[in-house]
C-alpha positions in Angstrom: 0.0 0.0 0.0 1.4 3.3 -0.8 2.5 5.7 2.1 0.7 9.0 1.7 4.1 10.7 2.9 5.3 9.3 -0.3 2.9 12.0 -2.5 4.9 14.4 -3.7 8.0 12.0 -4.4 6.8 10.9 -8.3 9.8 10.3 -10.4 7.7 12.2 -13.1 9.2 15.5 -11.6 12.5 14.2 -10.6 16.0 14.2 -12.2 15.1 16.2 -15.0 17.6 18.4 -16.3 16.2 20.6 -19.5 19.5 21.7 -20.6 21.4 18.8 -20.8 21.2 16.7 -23.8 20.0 13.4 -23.7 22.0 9.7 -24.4 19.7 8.7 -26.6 19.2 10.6 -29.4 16.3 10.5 -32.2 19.4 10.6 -34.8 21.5 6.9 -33.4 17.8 5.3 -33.4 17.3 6.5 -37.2 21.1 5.7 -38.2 20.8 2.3 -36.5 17.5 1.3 -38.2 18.6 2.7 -41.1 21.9 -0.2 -40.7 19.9 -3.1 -39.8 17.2 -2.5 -42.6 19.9 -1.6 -45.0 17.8 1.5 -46.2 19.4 4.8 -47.5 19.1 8.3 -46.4 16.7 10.1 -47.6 15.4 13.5 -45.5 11.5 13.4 -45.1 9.3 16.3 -46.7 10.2 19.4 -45.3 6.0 20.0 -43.6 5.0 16.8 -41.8 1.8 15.4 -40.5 0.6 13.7 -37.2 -2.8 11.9 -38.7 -3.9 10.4 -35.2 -6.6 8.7 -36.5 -5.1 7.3 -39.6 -8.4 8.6 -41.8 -6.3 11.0 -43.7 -3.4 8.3 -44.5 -6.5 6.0 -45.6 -8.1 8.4 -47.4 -5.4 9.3 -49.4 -4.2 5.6 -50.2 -7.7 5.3 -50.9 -7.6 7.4 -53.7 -4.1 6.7 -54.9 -2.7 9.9 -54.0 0.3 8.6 -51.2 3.3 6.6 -51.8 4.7 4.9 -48.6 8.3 5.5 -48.4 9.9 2.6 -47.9 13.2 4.4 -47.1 11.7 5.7 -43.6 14.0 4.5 -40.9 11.2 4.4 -38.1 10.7 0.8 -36.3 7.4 1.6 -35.3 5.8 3.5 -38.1 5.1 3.9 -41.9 5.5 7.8 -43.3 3.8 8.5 -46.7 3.9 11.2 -49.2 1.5 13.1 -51.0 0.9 16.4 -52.5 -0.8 18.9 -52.3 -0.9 22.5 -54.6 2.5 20.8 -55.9 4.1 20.7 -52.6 5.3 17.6 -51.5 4.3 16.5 -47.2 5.3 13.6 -45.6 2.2 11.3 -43.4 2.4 9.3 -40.3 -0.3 7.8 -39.0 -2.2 5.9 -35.8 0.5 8.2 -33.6 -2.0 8.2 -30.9 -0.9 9.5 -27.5 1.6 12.4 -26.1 4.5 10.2 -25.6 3.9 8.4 -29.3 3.4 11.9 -30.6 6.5 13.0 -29.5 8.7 9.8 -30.4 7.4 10.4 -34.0 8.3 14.5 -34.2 11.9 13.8 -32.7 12.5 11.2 -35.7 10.9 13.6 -38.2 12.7 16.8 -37.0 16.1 14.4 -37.3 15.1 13.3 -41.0 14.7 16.9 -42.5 11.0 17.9 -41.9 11.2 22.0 -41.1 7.6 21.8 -39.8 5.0 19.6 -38.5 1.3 20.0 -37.8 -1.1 17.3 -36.0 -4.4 16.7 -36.3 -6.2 14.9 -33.7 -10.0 14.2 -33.2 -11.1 15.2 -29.2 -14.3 15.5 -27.5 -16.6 19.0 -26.9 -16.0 20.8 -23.0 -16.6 24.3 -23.9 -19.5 24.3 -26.7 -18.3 26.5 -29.4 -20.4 24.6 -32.4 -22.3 21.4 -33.6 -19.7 19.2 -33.9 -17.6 18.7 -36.3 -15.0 21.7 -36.1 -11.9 22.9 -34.8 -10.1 23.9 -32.6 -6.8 25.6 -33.2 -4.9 24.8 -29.9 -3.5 28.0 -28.7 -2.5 26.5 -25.3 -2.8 22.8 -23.8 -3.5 21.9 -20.3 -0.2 20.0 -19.5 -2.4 16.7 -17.8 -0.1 14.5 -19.1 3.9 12.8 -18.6 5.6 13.2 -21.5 5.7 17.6 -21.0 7.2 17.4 -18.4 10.3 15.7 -19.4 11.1 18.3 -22.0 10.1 21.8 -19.9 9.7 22.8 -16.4 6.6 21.4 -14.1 4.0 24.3 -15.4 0.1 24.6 -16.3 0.0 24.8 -19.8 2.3 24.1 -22.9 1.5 26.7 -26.0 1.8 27.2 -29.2 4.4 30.0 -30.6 2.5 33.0 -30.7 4.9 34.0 -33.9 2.7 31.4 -35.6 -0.7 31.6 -34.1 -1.7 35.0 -35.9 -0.9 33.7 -39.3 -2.0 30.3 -38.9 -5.7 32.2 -38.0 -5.5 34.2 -40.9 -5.5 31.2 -43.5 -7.9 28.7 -41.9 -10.8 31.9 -42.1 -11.1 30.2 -45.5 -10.9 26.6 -45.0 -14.8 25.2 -45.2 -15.5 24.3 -41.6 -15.2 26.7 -38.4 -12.0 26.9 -37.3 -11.9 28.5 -33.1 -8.9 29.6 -31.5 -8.6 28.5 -27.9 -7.4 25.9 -25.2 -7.3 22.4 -25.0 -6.9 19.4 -22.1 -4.3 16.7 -23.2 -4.6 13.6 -21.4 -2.6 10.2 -20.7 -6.3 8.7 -20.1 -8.9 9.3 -22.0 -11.1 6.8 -19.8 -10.6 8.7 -16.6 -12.5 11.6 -18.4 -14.2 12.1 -15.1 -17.1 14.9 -14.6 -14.6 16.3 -11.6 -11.8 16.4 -14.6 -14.1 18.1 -17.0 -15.6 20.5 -14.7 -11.9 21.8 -14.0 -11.3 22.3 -17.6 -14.6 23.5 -18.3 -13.9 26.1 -15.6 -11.0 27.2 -17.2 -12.9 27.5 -20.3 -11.0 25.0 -22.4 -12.6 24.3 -25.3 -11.4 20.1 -25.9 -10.0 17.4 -24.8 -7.3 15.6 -26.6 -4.0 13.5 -25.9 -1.4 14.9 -27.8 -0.8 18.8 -28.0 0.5 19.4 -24.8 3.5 17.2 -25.2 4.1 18.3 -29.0 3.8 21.9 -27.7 6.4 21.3 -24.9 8.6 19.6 -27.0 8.6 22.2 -29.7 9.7 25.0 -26.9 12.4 22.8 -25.9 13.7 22.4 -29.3 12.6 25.8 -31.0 11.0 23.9 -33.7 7.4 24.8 -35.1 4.6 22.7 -34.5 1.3 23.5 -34.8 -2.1 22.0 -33.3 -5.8 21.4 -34.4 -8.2 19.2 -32.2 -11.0 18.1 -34.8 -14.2 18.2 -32.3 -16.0 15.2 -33.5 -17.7 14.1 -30.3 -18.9 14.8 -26.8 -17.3 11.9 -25.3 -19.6 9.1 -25.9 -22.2 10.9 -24.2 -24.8 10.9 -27.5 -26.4 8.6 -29.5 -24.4 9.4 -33.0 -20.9 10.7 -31.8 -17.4 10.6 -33.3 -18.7 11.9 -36.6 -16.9 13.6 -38.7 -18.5 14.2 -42.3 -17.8 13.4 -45.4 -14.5 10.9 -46.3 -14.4 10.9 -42.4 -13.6 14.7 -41.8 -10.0 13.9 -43.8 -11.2 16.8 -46.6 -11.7 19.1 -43.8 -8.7 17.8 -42.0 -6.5 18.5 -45.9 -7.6 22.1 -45.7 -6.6 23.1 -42.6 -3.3 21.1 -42.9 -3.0 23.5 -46.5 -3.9 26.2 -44.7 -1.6 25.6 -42.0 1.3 24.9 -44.1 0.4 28.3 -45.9 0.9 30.1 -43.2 4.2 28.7 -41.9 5.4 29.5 -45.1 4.6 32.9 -45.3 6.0 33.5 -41.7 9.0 32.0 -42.8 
């Protein structure tokens, strides 16, 4: 049985020293898969996605409009390419989860891509819409592990407000509301308890989610950008027809604001 005395002793907040570099980097693992599998090196698109939910990967292999790369070093995932406008972006999906998330943008980041955006499905707190939309994550409640090994213990992780102002300005145009505003990342999503969504509807947090937190923290820590939309597709089971997402399953919608995005990371760069 746990000592209560023992509360405040997790190793989560222990032993962590942000400024010193880390044994094991995302470059070894890359170079040593890259050995075994006898692939060559070949840098990733420079904009990258996080697809989640895998629909927009589907979708697009679907319709015959991504390639896998079979020269992607990563032992846990596939990347595929596709364009888009004639620009060239590099795919990884079913990266569910902050600490997944993260594993997958440090191998990106280490094989050339420049910039990554993730677009995760979440559930409604703060009504802003009928489901589906968006929600441009402008800040994420930090209610998860993997944050807090890349930035001091704090509330929330956010995105860099250098790209938040341009990355508005383009999605005014993509076809389904796109709201500026907080989210909840969480290691759990089945301890979504009403005492754990009161807090966040308190602080008027507009979804819940499990990645943008970590990917936020972990851009800081690294100055690289990263940018995060939480597709609102459900109110957390609590309806009769939830987690839907439109036509093609929501991966149109998801295309333009991963365009509109990419647009906008351009033009700031």
């Amino acid at each position: 049985m746990t000592d209560p005395s023992d509360a405040d002793a997790s190793p989560l907040f222990e032993a962590k020293a942000f400024d010193e570099p880390s044994v094991f980097a995302p470059s070894a693992l890359l170079e040593n898969a890259r050995r075994q599998k006898e692939l060559p090196e070949r840098s990733v698109p420079e904009v990258c996605v996080l697809d989640p939910d895998g629909d927009v990967v589907r979708r697009l292999r679907a319709a015959g409009e991504a390639e896998q790369d079979e020269t992607w070093p990563g032992y846990h995932t596939e990347l595929y390419r596709f364009e888009r406008g004639g620009e060239e972006f590099g795919i990884v999906g079913c990266a569910v989860g902050a600490s997944f998330a993260v594993l997958v943008a440090e191998q990106l980041f280490a094989a050339g891509c420049e910039f990554l955006v993730s677009v995760t499905s979440s559930g409604r707190i703060v009504p802003r819409d009928d489901p589906p939309y968006f929600v441009l994550v402008e800040r994420a409640l930090r209610d998860e592990g993997t944050s807090h090994h890349y930035r001091p213990a704090d509330r929330y992780a956010s995105l860099d407000p250098e790209l938040l102002r341009p990355v508005e300005r383009e999605c005014e145009a993509v076809p389904r509301p796109v709201y500026t505003g907080a989210s909840w990342t969480t290691d759990a999503p089945f301890r979504e308890t009403e005492t754990a969504i009161e807090r966040a509807r308190s602080e008027g947090i507009l979804a819940v989610e499990m990645e943008a937190a970590a990917l936020y923290a972990f851009a800081d820590a690294r100055d690289r950008p990263v940018v995060c939309f939480a597709h609102v597709t459900n109110q957390m089971g609590q309806t009769e027809e939830e987690f839907e997402k439109g036509d093609a399953n929501g991966s149109e919608d998801a295309l333009a604001v991963i365009d509109a995005a990419a647009a906008a990371w351009r033009a700031s760069d």
